[in-house]
N, C-alpha and C positions, 0 to 999 in steps of 0.2 A: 400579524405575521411579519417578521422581519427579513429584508431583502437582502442578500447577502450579491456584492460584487466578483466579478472572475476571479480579484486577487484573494478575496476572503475564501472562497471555493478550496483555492491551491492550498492557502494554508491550512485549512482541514485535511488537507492530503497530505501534508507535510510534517503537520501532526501527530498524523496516523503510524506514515514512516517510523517516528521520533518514538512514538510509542512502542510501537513493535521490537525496535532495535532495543528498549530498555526491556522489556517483556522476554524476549529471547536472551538477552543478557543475566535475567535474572534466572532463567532456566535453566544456566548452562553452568550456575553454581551449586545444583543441588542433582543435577545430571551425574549418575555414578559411571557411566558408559562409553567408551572414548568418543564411539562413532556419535553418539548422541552428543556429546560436549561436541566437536568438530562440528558435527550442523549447526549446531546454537550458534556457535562461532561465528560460522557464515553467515549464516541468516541476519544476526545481529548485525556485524558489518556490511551488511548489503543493505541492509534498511539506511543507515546512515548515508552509503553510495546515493541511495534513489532518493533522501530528502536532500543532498545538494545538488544532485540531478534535477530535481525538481525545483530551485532555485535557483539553478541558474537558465531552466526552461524557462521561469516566470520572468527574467531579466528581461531575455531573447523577446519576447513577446509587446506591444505595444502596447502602449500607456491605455490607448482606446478602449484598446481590449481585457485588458487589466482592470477597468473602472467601469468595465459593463456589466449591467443589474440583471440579477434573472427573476424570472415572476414567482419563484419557489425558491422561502427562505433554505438555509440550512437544516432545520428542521426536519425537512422533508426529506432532502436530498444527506443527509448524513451520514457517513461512514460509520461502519456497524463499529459500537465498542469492540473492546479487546476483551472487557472481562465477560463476555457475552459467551468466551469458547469455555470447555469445562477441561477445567488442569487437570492430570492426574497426577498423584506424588510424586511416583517416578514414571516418566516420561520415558520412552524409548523412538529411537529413530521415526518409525512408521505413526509413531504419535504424533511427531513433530512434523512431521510430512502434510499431517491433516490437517494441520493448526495451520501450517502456514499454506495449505492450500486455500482453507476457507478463509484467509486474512486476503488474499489474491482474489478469490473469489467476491469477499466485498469490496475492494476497491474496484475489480470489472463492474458489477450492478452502479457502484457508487457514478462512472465515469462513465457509462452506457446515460445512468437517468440524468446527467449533466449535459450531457450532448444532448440528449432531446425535451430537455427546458430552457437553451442556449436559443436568445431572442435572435443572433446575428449568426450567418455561414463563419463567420471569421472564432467565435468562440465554438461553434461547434468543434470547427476545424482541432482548436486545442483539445478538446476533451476527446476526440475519436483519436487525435495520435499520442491521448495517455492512456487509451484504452488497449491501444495494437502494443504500446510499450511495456503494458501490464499484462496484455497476452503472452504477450514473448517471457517474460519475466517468469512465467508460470513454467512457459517449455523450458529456460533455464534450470530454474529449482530441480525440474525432474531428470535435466542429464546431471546435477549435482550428486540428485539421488544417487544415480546409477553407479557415478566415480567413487563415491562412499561404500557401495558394496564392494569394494577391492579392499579397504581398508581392515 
């Protein structure tokens, strides 16, 4: 089993981000539907938002805590692939809603099981206010939603 550090943790999160934003990018070229290209849109450029947010979270943070070991490599603690959700050809709105609910959904489980294999208060500390930031992130997506049905 291979131990992965706090900073190795992040960049699977960061990632993950990188990933989604090219995922939702490539959706949003075969998308025929305004409202559906316009979420792609966002989605895509939010993911990008939240992997520099997440880097410059990991700056903020202290070297200590940055080079501290958890007893469960990555392995374990992994963020679910992306090719894991099932595309369909044409994607509409409420499609995209669920993809990117359950992309949100595995980053909570991801940073819920990271906080409690976190050997130190001070790493947990990080992984529970990336968990309240992914929470929020989820009520955002859905006033997104909401703003889209006017469109």
């Amino acid at each position: 089993m291979s131990f992965d550090q706090t900073k190795d943790v992040l960049n699977h999160a960061r990632k993950f981000h990188q990933k989604l934003s090219e995922f939702y990018e490539e959706l949003k070229e075969s998308a025929s539907k305004e409202r559906t290209r316009a979420l792609l849109d966002y989605l895509s450029r939010h993911e990008k938002y939240l992997d520099e947010s997440l880097a410059s979270f990991e700056e903020e943070v202290s070297d200590h805590v940055r080079d501290t070991y958890f007893r469960y490599g990555s392995e374990e603690g992994r963020v679910a692939q992306i090719s894991e959700f099932a595309i369909k050809p044409e994607m509409d709105v409420d499609d995209v809603v669920q993809a990117a609910m359950h992309f949100d959904a595995c980053l909570i489980r991801f940073y819920k099981e990271m906080a409690q294999h976190a050997v130190s208060s001070r790493v947990r500390e990080v992984f529970e206010n990336l968990l309240v930031m992914e929470q929020q992130e989820q009520m955002e997506l859905s006033k997104q939603v909401i703003g889209l049905g006017s469109l």
